[in-house]
C-alpha positions in Angstrom: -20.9 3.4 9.8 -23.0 5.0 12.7 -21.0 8.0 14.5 -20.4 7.6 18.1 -23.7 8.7 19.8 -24.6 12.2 21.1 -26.2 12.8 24.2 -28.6 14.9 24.9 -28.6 17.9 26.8 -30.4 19.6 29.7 -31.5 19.0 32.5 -35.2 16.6 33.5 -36.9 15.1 36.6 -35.8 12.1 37.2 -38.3 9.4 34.9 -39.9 12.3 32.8 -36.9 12.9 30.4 -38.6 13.7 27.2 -37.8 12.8 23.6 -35.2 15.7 22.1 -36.7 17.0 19.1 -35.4 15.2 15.8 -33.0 16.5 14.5 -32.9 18.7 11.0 -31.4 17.7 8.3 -28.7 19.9 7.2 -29.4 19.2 3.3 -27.0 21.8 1.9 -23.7 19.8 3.8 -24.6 16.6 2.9 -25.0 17.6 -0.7 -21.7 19.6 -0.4 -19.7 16.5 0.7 -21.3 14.3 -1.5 -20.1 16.4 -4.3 -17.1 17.2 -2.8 -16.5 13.4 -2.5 -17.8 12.6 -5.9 -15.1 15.3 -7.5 -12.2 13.5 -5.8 -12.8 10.0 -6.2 -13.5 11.0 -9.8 -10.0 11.9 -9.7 -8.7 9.2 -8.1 -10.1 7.0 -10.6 -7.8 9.1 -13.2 -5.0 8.7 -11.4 -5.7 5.1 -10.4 -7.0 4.2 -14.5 -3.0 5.9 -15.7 -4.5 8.4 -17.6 -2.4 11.4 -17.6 1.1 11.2 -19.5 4.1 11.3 -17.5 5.2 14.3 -18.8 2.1 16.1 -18.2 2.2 19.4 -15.6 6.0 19.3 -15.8 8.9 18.1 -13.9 9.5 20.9 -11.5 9.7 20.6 -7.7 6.3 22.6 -7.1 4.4 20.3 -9.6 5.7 17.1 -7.6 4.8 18.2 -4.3 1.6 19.5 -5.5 0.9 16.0 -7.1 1.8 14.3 -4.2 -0.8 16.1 -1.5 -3.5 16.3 -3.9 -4.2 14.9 -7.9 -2.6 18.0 -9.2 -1.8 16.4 -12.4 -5.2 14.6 -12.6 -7.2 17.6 -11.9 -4.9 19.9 -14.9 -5.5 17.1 -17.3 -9.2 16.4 -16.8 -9.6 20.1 -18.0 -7.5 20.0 -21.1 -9.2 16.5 -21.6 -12.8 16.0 -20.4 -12.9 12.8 -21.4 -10.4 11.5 -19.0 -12.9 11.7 -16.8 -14.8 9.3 -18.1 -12.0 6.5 -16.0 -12.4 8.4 -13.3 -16.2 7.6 -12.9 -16.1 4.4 -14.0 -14.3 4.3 -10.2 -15.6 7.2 -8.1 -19.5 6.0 -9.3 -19.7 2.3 -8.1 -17.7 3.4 -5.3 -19.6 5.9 -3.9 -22.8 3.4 -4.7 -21.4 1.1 -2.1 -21.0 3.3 0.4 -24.0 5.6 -0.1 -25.9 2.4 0.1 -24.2 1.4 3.2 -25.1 4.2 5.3 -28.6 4.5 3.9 -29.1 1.3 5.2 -27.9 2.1 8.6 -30.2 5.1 8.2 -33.5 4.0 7.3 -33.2 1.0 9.8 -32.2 3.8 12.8 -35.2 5.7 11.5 -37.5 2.5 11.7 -36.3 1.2 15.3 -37.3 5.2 16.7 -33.7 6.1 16.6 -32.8 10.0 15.9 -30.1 9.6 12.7 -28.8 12.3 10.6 -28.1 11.4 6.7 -24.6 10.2 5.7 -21.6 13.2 5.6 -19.5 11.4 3.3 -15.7 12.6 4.2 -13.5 13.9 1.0 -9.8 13.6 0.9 -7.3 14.6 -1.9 -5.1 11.7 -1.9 -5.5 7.7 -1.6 -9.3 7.0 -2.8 -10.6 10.5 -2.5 -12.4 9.5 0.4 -12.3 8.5 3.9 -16.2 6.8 3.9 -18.9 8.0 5.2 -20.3 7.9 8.3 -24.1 9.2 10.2 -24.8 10.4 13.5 -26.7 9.0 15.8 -28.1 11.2 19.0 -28.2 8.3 21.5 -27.9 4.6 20.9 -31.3 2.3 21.3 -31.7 1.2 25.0 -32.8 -2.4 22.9 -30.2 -4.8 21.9 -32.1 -6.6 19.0 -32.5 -2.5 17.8 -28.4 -2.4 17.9 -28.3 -5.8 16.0 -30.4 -4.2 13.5 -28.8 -1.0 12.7 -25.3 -1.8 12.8 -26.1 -4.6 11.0 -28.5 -3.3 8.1 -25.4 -0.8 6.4 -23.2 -3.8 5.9 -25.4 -6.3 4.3 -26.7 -4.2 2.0 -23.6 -2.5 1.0 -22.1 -6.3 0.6 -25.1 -6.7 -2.0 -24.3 -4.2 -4.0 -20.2 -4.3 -3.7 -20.8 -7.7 -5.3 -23.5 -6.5 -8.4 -20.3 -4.1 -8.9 -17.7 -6.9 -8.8 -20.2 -8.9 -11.4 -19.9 -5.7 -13.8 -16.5 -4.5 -13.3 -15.4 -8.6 -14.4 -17.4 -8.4 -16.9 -15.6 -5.2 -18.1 -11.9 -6.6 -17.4 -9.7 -8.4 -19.6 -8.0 -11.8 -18.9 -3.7 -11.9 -19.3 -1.6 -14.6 -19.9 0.8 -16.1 -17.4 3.6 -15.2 -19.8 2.0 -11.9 -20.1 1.9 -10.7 -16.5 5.2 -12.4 -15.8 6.7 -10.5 -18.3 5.1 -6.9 -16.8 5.8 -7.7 -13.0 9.5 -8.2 -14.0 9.4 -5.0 -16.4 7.2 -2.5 -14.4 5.5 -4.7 -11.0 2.2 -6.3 -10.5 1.0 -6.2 -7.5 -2.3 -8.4 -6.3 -5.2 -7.4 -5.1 -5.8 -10.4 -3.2 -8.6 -12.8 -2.9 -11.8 -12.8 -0.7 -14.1 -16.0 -0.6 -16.6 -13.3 -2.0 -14.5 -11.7 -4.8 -13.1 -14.8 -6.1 -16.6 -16.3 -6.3 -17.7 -13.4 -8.3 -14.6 -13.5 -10.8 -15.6 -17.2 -11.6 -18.7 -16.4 -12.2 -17.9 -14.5 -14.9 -14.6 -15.8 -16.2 -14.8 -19.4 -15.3 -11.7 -21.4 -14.6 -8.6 -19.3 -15.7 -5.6 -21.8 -16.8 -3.5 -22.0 -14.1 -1.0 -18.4 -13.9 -3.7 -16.6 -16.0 -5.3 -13.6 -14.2 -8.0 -11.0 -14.6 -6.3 -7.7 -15.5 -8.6 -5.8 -13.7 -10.7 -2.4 -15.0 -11.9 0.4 -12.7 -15.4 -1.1 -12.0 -14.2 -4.1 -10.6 -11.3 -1.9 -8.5 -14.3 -0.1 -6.6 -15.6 -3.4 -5.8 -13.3 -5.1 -4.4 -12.5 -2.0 -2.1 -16.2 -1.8 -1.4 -15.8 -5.4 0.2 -12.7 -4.5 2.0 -14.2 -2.0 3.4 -17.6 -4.0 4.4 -15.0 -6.3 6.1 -13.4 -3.4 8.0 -16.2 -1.9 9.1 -17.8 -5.2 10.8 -14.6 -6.0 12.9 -15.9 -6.2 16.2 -14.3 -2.9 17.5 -15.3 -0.5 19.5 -18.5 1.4 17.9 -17.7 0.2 14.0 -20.7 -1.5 12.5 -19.3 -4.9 14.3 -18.8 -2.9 17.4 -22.3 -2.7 17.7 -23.1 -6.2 17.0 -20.7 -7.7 19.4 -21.8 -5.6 22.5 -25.4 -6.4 21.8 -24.2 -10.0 22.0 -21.3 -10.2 24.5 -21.9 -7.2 26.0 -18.9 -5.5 28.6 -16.8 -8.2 27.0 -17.2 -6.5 23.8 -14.2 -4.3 25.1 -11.8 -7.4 25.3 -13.0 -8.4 21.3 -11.8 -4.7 20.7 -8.4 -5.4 21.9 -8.4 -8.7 20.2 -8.8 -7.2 16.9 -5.6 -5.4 17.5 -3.8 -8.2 18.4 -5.2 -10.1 15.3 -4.3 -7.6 13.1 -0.3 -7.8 14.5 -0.3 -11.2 14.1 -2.1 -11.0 10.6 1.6 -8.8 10.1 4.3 -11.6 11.4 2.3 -14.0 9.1 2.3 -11.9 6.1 4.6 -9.2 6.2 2.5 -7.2 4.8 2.9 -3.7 6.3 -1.3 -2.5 5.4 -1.8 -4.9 8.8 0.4 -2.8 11.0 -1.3 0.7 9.1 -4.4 -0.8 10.1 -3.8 -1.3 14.0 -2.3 2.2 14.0 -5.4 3.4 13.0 -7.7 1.5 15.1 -5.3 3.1 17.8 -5.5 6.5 16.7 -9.7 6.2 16.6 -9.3 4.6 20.1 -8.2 7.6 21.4 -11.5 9.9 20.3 -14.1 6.9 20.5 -12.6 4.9 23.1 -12.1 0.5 23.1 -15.8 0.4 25.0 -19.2 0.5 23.6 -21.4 3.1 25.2 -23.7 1.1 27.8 -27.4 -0.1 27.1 -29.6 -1.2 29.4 -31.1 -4.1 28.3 -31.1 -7.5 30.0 -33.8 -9.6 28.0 -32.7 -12.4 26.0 -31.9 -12.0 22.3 -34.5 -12.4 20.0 -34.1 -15.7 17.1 -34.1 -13.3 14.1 -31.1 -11.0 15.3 -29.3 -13.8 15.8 -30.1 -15.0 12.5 -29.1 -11.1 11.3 -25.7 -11.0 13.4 -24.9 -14.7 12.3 -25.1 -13.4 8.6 -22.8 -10.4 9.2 -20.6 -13.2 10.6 -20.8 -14.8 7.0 -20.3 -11.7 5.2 -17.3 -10.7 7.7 -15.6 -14.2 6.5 -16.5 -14.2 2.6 -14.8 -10.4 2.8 -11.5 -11.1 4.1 -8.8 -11.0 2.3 -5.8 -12.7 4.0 -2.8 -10.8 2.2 -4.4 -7.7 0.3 -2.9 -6.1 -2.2 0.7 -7.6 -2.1 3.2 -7.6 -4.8 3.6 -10.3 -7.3 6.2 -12.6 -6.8 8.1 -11.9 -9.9 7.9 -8.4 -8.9 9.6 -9.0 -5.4 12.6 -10.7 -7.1 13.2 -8.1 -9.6 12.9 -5.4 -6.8 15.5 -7.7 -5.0 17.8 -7.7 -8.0 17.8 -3.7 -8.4 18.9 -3.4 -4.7 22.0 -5.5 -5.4 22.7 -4.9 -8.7 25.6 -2.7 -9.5 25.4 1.0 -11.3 26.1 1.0 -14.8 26.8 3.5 -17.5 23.9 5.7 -18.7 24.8 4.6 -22.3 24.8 1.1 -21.2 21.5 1.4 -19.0 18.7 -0.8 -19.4 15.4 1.2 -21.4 13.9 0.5 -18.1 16.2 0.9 -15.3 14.7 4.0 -13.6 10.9 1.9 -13.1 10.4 0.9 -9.5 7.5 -0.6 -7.4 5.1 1.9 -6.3 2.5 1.4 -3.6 0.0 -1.5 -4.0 -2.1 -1.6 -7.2 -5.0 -4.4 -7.7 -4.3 -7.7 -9.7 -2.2 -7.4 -13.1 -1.9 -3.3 -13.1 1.3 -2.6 -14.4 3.4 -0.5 -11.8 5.5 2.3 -13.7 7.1 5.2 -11.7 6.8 8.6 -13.8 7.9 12.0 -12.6 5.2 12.9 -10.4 6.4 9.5 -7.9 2.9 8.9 -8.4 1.8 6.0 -5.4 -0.4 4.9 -8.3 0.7 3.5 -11.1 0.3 3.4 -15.1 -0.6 0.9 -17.8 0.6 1.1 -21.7 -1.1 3.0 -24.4 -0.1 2.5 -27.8 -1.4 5.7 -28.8 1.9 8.5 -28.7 3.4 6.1 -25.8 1.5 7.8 -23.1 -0.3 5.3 -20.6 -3.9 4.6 -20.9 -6.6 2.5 -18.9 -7.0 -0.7 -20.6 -10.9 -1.7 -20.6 
């Protein structure tokens, strides 16, 4: 999404401020986050696929604390085993698509409208996804509102294009399980759900039909990077602040845009006491947190003629595409799950020789539809799926 915007400097007679030069490109940066990005969503996609034995890198305390701040493990393995990292595109790839995409098309729209845009610094992180987005810089917002429609709008419709061509291939890549069959792993290891979106359930059918009822997609990579690639659309048109929705609600409502900000905060509290689901409350905090460096308020335009038909049309199909991506309870864990989590917190401690083969396997953090949670020695947040090969866990296709 657009960066907030930077003024320019110096000082002009009032009426004759000129243009500031535009801006250079700072080529080797963006290429250096890009690759940067690419290298640790790569890995994510290990970690995320179950690639790398438990045993792997060793037990000790450095090796756990090292695989918990970064994908220690991942990155040891993927050079004793290149083709690990063959998983780890199948995620990082699409992914990065989407949001490469999604800033272009803020970009090239900025660059039509006469507005001053650098290209996308995408942001790496070594944990979670790998990545934190991407976002471009603008050096002052368009003084036209149907300009403010158009650029906020353009990243997010095109990115929800091709989030959805990557749903379509990362289906057609997954595997369906029985009822019996994901029962039976969310009260060995834990299931957790993705969750649906209008959008992402439309694109399952369209490639799997009508599952029987309790049959679900066991979902591959591909189709992982999707769906977060619609999340993320959704997240970046809430109407807050300057996100991509930002932009379009000020151009529509204006100063009032501030009180949608606050609203969204609100929403996302009561989104919480309806679900329980703690991502809502992670969310507010860190709509918060960005408050506090880009402020609840839109920068002011001035620009008081009436909207034009077709950016209407444009903000009441990011309006669509806001709806068809959200996802009411996202990745929650499967009911059979919950109850067996409920029975290891009451049950009672018994002998080691008498212990169950899989008494030590908790619920880890959140995983997508039918992927097997299983808790190795690293306390991995992500979790592994079965091999039969040597018993060490292995993406299923």
């Amino acid at each position: 999404m657009p960066s907030p915007s930077e003024e320019a400097s110096g000082e002009h007679p009032a009426g004759h401020e000129p243009a500031p030069p535009p801006r250079q490109h700072r080529w080797s940066l963006h290429l250096a986050l890009f690759i940067a990005t690419g290298f640790t969503t790569t890995l994510a996609g290990i970690r995320l696929a179950g690639e790398v034995p438990a045993e792997f890198g060793g037990e000790g305390i450095l090796t756990q604390i090292l695989s918990a701040v970064f994908f220690y493990r991942e990155l040891l393995y993927v050079m004793d085993e290149p083709s690990a990292a063959l998983a780890g595109l199948a995620f990082s790839v699409p992914l990065l698509g989407v949001f490469l995409t999604h800033e272009m098309g803020h970009f090239v729209v900025a660059r039509l409208r006469g507005v001053d845009a650098s290209l996308p610094y995408f942001i790496p992180v070594p944990f979670a996804l790998g990545t934190l987005g991407a976002v471009i810089g603008m050096r002052a917002p368009s003084n036209d509102r149907g300009a403010l429609v158009a650029i906020g709008a353009a990243g997010p419709l095109v990115g929800f294009v091709v989030a959805f061509v990557v749903l379509l291939i990362g289906f057609s890549l997954s595997e369906i399980k029985t009822a019996a069959e994901i029962a039976a792993l969310a009260s060995d290891a834990g299931v957790v759900v993705e969750g649906d979106s209008l959008s992402y359930a439309l694109a399952r059918w369209l490639v799997h039909g009508t599952l029987p009822p309790g049959d679900d997609v066991w979902i591959h990579n591909t189709a992982y990077a999707g769906w977060f690639g619609m999340y993320l659309t959704w997240f970046n048109l809430l109407p807050f602040s300057q996100f991509d929705g930002g932009h379009i609600s000020y151009a529509l409502v204006g100063r009032h845009a501030r009180a949608l900000s606050i609203g969204v905060l609100g929403t996302l509290l009561v989104l919480f006491a309806i679900t329980f689901n703690p991502l809502w409350v992670s969310l507010c905090v860190v709509l918060v947190l960005l408050s506090r460096f880009i402020g609840l308020s839109h920068p002011p335009i001035n620009d008081d003629r009436p909207m034009r038909p077709l950016h209407k049309l444009i903000a009441f199909a990011c309006a669509l595409v806001f709806v068809a991506t959200f996802v009411p309870n996202p990745l929650h864990p499967h009911p059979v799950s919950e109850q067996r989590g409920s029975e290891r917190a009451i049950a009672p401690r018994v002998p080691a020789d008498e212990a169950l083969p899989h008494a030590d396997l908790t619920l880890d953090k959140p995983r997508p539809r039918g992927l097997a949670s299983e808790r190795d020695s690293s306390d991995s947040p992500l979790p592994k799926r079965r091999d039969p090969r040597a018993g060490r866990p292995e993406a299923t296709p």
